[in-house]
C-alpha positions as a printed Julia matrix, in Angstrom:
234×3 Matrix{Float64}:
   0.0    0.0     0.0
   1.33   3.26   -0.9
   1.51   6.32    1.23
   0.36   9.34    0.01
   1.07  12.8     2.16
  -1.44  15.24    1.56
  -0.51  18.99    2.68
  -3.06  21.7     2.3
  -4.49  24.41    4.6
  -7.91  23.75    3.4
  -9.52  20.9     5.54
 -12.29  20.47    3.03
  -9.84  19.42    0.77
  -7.86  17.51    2.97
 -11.07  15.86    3.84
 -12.76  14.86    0.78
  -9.17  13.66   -1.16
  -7.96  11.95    1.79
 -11.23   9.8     1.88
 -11.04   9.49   -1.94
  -7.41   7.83   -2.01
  -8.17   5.78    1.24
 -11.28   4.34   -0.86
  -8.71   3.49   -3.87
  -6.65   1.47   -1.69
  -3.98   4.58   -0.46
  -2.42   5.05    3.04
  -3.0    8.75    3.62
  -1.35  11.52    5.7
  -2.71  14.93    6.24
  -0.91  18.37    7.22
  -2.41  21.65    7.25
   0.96  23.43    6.36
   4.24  22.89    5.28
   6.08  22.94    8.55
   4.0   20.3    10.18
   4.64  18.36    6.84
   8.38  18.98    7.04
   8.28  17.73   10.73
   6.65  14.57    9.75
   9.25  13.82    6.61
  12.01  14.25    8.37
  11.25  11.47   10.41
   9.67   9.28    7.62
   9.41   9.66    4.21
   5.64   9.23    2.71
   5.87   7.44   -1.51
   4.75  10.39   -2.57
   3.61  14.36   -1.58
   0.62  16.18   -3.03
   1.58  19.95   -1.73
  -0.89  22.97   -2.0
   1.51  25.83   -2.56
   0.17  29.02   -0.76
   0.17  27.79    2.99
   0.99  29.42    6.22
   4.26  28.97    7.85
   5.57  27.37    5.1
   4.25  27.16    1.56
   4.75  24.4    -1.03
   7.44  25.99   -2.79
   9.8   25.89    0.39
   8.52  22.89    1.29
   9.42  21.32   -2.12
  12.7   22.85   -1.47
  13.53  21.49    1.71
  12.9   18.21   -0.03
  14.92  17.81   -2.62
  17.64  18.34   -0.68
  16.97  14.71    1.26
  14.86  13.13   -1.63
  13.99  12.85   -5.37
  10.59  11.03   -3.85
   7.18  12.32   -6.68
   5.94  15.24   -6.06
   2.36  17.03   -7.3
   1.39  20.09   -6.58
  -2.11  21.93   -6.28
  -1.94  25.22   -8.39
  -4.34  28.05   -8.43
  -6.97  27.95  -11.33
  -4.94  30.87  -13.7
  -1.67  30.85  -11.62
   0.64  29.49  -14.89
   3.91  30.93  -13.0
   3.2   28.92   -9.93
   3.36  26.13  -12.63
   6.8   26.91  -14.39
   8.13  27.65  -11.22
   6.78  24.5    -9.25
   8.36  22.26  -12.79
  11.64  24.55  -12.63
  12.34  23.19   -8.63
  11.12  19.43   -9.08
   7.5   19.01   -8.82
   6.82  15.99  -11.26
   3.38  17.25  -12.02
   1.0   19.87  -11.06
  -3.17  19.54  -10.97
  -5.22  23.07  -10.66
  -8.02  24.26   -8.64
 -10.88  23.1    -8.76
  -9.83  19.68   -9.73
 -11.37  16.51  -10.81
 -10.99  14.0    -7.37
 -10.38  11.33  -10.48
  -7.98  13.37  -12.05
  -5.57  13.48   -9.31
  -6.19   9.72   -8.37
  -4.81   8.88  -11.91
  -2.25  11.47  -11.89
  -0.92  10.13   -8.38
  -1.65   6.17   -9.87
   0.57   7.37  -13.11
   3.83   8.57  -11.15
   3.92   5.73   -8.61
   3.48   3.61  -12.0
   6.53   5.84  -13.52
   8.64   5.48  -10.27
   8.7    1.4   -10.25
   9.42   1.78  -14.13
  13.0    3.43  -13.16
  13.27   0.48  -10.46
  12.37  -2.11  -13.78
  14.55  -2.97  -16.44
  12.37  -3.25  -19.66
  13.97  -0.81  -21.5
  17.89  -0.78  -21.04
  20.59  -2.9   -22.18
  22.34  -5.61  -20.22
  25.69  -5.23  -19.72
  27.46  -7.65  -17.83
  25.37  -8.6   -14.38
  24.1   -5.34  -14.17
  21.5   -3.75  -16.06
  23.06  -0.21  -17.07
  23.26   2.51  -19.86
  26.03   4.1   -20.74
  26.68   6.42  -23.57
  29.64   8.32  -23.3
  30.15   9.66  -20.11
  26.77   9.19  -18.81
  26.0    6.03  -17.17
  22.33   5.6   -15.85
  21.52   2.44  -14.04
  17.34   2.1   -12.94
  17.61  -0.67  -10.94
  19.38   1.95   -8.14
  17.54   5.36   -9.92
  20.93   5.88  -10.42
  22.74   8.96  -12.85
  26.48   9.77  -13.29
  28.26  12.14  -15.3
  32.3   12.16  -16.06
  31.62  10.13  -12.58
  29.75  12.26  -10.64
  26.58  11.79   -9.02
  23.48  13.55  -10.58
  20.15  13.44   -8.27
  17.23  13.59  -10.47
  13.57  12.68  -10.0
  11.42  10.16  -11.68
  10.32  12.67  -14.38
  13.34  14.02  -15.31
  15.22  10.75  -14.74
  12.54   8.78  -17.8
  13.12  11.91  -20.13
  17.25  11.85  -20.14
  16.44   7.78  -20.81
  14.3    8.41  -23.77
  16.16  10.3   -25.18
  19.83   8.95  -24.57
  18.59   5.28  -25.52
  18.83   6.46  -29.25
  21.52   9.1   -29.36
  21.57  11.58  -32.48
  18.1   10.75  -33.28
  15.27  13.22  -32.66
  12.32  13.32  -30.04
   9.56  15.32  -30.01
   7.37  16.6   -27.31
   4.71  14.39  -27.95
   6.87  11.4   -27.46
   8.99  12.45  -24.32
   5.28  13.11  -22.61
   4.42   9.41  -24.04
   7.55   8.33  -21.61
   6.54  10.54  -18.81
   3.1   10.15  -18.34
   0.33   7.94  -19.6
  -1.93   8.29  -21.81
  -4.97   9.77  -19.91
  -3.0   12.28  -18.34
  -2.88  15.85  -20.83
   0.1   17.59  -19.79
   1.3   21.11  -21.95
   5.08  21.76  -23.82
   5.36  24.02  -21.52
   5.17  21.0   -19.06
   8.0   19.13  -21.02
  10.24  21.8   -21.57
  10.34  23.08  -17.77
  11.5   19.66  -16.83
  14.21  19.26  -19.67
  15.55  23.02  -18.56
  16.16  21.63  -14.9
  17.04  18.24  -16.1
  19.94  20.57  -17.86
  20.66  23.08  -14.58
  21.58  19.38  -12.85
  23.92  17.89  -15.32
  25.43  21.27  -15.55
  26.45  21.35  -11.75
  28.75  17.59  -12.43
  29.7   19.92  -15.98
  29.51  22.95  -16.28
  30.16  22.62  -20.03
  27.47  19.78  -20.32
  25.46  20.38  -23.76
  24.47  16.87  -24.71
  21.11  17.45  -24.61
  20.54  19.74  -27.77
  17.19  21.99  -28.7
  15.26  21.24  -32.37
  13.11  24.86  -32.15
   9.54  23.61  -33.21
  10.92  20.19  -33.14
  12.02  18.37  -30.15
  15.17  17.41  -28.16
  18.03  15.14  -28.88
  20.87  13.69  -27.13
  23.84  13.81  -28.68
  26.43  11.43  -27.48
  29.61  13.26  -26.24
């Protein structure tokens, strides 16, 4: 059973969802702001977070934050109905997805359902060659190993979350060759779940920011304006 933490200052909300995802089959946590959320995670981690992001004493964006310091664990958040740089900014720090007010109760079920799918996908190995004993990729001096959600570049650690780690897969599996932004969101979410370019190109931008701490030269993933993204082994 998967744990779900659900942090919102609106008990209605907290109400309602939490009694929606225990009726799906979810364990459910509830916090009423960030800090008490915080307080709770640092102790245990939940599978996943759904964060609200204007809170008292500490919103979803520092809360999302504090987070990926200790963990690349899913993360959605709960945007306001026209709020699109709450969005880009929520993408640009490491939310995996975001769902706006006033949602569908189903909507967020699937979208929750979708990334815990997309996490045990990076813990699979259908889609990367064996080499040796080990399932790993490698192309050039990237090495990416799922069974550990695992990324190195030149040899350095890179820390990236389910999203971002299923997008540098796609697109490093076939180096030189082209993907658009219709197929990289086939890889990151399923097919029920609508997500914008906008959406896509937030994550590929911080996917970037993180290979470019281990290189600060990194440029092997390479903009097609109007067309896509490709990988081009270095």
């Amino acid at each position: 059973m998967s744990k779900i933490a659900l942090v919102d200052d609106d008990r209605n909300i907290l109400t309602s969802v939490s009694m929606t995802l225990e009726a799906e089959g979810f364990e459910v946590e509830t916090y009423n702001d960030g800090q008490a959320a915080l307080d709770a995670f640092n102790k245990k981690l939940p599978d996943m977070a759904v964060l609200d992001i204007k809170m008292p004493r500490m919103d979803g964006m520092d809360l999302l934050q504090r987070l990926r310091q200790k963990t690349q664990m899913p993360v959605i958040f709960l945007t306001s109905k026209d709020d699109e740089i709450d969005e880009v900014l929520g993408l640009r720090m490491g939310a995996d997805d975001y769902v706006k007010k006033p949602f569908s109760q189903r909507l967020l079920v699937e979208r929750i359902r979708a990334l815990l799918r997309r996490q045990e996908a990076t813990s699979g190995d259908a889609t990367v060659a064996n080499t040796g004993d080990t399932k790993v990729m490698e192309r050039g001096e990237l090495r990416m190993d799922p069974l550990r959600h695992a990324v190195s570049w030149k040899g350095a650690d890179v820390s990236l979350t389910v999203t971002e780690f299923l997008l540098l897969q796609a697109l490093a599996q076939r180096p030189g060759f082209v993907k658009s932004r219709d197929q990289l969101m086939d890889v990151a979410y399923d097919d029920q779940v609508y997500v914008d370019d906008r959406t896509i190109d937030s994550h590929i931008k911080r996917l970037r920011k993180k290979m470019r701490v281990a290189d600060s030269e990194f440029s092997a993933i390479e903009t097609l304006y109007g067309i896509g993204y490709r990988y081009n082994e270095e």
